[in-house]
N, C-alpha and C positions, 0 to 999 in steps of 0.2 A: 604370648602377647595376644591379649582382644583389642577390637576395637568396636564399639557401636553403641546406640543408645545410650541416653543415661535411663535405668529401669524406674528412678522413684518418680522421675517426670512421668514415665509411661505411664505409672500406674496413678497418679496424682490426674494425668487428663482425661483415662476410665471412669475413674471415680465420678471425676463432673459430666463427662457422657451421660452414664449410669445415671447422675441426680436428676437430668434434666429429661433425661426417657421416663426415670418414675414421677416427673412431675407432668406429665403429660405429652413432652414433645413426641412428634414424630420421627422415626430414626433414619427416615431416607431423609427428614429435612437437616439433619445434623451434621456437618463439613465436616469435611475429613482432614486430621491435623496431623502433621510429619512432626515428629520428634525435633526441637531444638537445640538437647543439649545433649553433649556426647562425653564418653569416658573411653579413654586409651589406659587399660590396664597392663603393666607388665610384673611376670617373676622377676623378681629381685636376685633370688637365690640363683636361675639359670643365667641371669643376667652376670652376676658375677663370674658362673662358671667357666663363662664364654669369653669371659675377660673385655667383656665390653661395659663403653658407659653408654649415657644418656646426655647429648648434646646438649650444654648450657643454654642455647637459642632456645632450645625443646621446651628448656623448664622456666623461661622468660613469662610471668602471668597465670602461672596455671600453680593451682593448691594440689600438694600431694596429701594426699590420704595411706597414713600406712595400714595395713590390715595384715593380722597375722591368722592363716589356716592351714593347722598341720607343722607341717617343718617349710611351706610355701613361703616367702613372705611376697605381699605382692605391695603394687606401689600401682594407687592407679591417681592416674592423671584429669582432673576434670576440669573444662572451661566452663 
């Protein structure tokens, strides 16, 4: 189980960083931005092992994304 950032944002607010440095800005004048959106990834596969679930409350508004790698399957959770 992860939890933290969501990556594509990360790299989606580099990008604009990066645009606005090659367009001239200066990089000390450039704010410093905390990531807003976050992903709780969990194995599926250990998840069942352990014979556990995932609280309905948990899954209340939040889109699962299944993703399969390997024999893993993972289930991550993003708001």
């Amino acid at each position: 189980m992860s939890y933290g950032p969501d990556m594509s944002e990360v790299y989606d607010r580099a990008a604009g960083l990066a645009d606005r440095i090659l367009k001239g800005a200066r990089p000390a004048d450039l704010p410093f931005e905390q990531p807003t959106r976050f992903r709780l990834v969990i194995n599926k596969k250990a998840l069942e092992t352990l014979g556990l679930t995932i609280p309905p409350a948990m899954l209340m508004g939040i889109v699962p994304l299944d993703v399969e790698i390997g024999e893993a399957a993972l289930l991550a959770l993003s708001r």
